[in-house]
C-alpha positions, 0 to 999 in steps of 0.5 A: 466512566460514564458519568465523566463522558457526560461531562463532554457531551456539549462539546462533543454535540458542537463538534459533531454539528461542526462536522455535519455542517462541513458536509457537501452532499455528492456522490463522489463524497458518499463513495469517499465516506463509504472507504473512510467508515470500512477502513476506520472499522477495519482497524479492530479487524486481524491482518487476515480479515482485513485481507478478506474485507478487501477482496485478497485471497484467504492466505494473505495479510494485510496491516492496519493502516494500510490503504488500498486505493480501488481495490478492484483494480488490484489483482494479488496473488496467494500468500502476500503480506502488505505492513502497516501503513502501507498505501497501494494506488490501484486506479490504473492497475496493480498486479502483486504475485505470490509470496511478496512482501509490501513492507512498513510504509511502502508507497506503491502508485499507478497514477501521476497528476504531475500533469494536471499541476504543471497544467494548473488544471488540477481539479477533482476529477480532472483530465489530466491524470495519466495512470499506468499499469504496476507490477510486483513481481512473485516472491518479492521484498519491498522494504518500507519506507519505499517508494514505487512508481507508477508504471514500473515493473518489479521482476520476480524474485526481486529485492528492494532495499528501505527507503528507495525509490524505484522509478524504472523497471526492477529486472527479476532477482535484483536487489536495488537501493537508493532515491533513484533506485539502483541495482547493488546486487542479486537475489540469488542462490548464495543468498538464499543459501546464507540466509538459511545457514543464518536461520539454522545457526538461530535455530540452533541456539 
């Protein structure tokens, strides 16, 4: 094997320069290559240590590929699971309670640069970024691949439904679905109740 990886040592040496050579040299850059090095490493990581890198608390699970933008900014509490590929804009506040579920591929934003386009002001670091504060509520299930916008409160107990896009607040015990997402129905004890006649009847054979 090594001996076939040298073959590809030139090329790999040119590739490597080409890289280097794309380099600007700037402290937001460093701070950007810094996430992309921890997030590439964290891929050998189980769910649990990827969770414990990112600051979450010992119960939680967190998918490769996911990414978690200002990680700082995320307060989440016990026993959350977030799927794979998974992208949670932190920078103006996320908030995810206990026991909830980010599903596959959810995209959760808390900041919006639609100003800074209509503007065409949209440049690094802009002032035109407006950010607003997201919560995900305790309990709940956000099925992949959903869309969440910055701004809106997810209540708890609350369930969204694949490929939705909730652009306004989510009452607790709701289930929404659709692109805008809307209530269908609600979380509530006849659900949970059938959902366990359901796991009973499986576990019974």
């Amino acid at each position: 094997m090594l001996d076939f990886l040298k073959a590809f040592e030139p090329q790999i040496e040119a590739l490597m320069q080409e890289v280097l050579g794309a380099r600007v040299d700037s402290e937001r850059n460093r701070a950007l290559r810094r996430e992309i090095v921890l997030r590439f490493l964290s891929q050998v990581l189980a769910d649990d240590e990827r969770a414990r890198l990112l600051g979450l608390p010992a119960s939680c699970r967190v998918r490769e590929g996911t990414k978690i933008l200002m990680p700082e900014r995320l307060v989440c509490g016990e026993h959350v699971w977030i799927g794979e590929n998974a992208y949670l804009d932190a920078s103006g506040g996320l908030s995810i309670g206990a026991h909830s579920t980010v599903g596959v591929g959810v995209y959760v934003w808390t900041h919006t640069s639609a100003l800074a386009n209509l503007l065409q002001a949209n440049r690094p670091g802009g002032a035109h970024v407006v950010r607003r504060p997201t919560r995900i509520g305790a309990g709940c299930y956000i099925v992949g691949h959903s869309v969440v916008n910055p701004g809106v409160a997810i209540g708890d107990g609350a369930m969204v439904l694949p490929m939705s896009c909730v652009t306004t607040d989510v009452a607790a015990g709701d289930i929404v679905a659709g692109a805008p997402a809307v209530s269908i129905g609600r979380a509530d004890d006849g659900l949970r109740d059938r959902l366990q006649d359901e796991l009973r009847r499986m576990r019974e054979g």
